[in-house]
Structure formats: C-alpha cells, structure tokens
C-alpha positions in Angstrom: -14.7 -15.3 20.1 -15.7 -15.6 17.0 -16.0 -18.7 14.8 -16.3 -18.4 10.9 -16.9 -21.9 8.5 -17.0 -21.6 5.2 -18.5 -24.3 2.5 -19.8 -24.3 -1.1 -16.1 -24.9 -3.1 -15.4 -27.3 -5.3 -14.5 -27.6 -9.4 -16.2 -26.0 -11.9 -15.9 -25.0 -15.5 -15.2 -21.9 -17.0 -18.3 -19.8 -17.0 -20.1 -21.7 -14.6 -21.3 -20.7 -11.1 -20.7 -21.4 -7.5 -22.0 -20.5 -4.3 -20.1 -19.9 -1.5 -21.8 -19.5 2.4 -20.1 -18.6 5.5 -21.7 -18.6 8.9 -20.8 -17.2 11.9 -21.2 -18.4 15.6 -20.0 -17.6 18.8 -20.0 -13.9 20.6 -20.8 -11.6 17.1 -20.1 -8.2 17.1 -23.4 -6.4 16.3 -21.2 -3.7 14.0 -19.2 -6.1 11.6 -18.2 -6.3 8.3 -17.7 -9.7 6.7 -14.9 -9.8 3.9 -14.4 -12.7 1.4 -10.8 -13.0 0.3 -9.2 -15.8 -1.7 -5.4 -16.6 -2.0 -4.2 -18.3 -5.2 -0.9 -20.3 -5.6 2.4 -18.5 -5.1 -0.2 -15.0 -5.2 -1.0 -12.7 -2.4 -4.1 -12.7 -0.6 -6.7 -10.5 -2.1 -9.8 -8.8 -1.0 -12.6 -9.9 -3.0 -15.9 -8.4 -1.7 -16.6 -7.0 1.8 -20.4 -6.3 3.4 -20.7 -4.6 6.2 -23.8 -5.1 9.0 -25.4 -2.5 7.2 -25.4 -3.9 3.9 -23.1 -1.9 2.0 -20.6 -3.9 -0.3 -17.7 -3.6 -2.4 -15.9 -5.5 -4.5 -12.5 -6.1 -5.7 -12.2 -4.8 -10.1 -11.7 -8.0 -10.9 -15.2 -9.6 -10.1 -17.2 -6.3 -10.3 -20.3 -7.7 -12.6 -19.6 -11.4 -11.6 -19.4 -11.7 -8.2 -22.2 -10.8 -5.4 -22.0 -10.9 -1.8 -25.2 -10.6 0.5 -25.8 -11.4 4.1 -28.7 -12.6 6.8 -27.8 -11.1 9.8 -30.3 -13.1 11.6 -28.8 -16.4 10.4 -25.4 -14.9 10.7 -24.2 -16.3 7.3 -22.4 -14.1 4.4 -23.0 -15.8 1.1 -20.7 -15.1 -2.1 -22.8 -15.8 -5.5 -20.1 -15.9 -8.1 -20.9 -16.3 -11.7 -18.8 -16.5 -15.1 -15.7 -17.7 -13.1 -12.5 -17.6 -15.1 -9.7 -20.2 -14.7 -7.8 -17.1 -12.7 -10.3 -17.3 -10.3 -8.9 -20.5 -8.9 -8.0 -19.9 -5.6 -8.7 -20.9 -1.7 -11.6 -18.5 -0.4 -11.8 -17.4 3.0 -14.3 -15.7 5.1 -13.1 -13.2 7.4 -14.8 -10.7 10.1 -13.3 -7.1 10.7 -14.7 -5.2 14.0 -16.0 -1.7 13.5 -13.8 0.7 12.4 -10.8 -1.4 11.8 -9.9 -3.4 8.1 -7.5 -5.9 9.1 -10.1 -8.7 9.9 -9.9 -10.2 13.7 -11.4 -13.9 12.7 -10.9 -16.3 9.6 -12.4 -18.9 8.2 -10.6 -21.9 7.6 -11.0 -21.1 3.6 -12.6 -23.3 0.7 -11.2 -24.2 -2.7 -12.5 -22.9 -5.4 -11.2 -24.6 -9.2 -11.9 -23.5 -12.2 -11.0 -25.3 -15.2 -10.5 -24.3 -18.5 
C-alpha cells in the first residue's frame, strides 16, 4: 500500500507562484512514475505533469514553460513548482502513483486546492 499526501495549495494572484509537494509512504514501488493532475469545477480530470523514477517528465500543453515537476527519491516526495498561474488554472491538484508499465495511476492523493484569482 501506498500512501500519497499532498500540501502547498491555497489562493494566489494571477501571475504568482505556488509550490506544491507530495510525499509518499508506505510499501513504494522502486519503478514508479508520479503524475500530478488537477480537476476543475464541472471539468474533467487532466494530466498535468508526470515524472517517472528515472526522472523523465512531461507535461500537459497548457503549463509547458510554467509548470516544473522534480522529485527526491530518497525523501519520496514529487514537488510541482508552478509559476505564472492563470485564473484557469484554478483547480483541486492531486498526486497520483502509476506502477511500471501501466498509466492509469494505482494510488491518489487526497488532492489540494489551488485558486487563482484574477
């Protein structure tokens, strides 16, 4: 079992900055990838950025330039640096692990909101 918390939301201003963390405990799969996705209201959830164990990343169009994900495998925690937010960035963020070789993430986070005001 794995357990995923996620902190660092809150309100911001357009153009501002947060900095969202999620750590891991519990039984880790050495070969992981950690995915951050965020749901808006009355929106679908949406893959924002994605880092596997390795360290390769990806990111969803819409925050390429903004956004940055980065992990410490030795602390187990997946951070999300995002920068310039836009008011359509507004949304509840939640970490999420996928197991090797499979997309469709096996543990969430209980998810974070994110607001940002115009």
């Amino acid at each position: 079992q794995v357990q995923l918390v996620e902190s660092g939301g809150g309100l911001v201003q357009a153009g501002g900055s947060l900095r969202l963390s999620c750590a891991a405990s519990g039984i880790i799969p050495r070969i992981n990838t950690i995915n951050w996705y965020r749901q808006a209201p009355g929106k679908q959830r949406e893959l924002v950025a994605a880092i596997t164990s390795g360290g390769s990343s990806n990111y969803a169009d819409s925050v390429k330039g903004r956004f940055t994900i980065s992990r410490d495998n030795a602390k187990n925690t997946v951070d999300l640096q995002m920068n310039s937010l836009k008011p359509e960035d507004t949304a509840v963020y939640y970490c999420a692990l996928s197991l090797f070789g499979r997309t469709t993430p096996a543990y969430w986070g209980q998810g974070t909101q994110v607001t940002v005001s115009s």
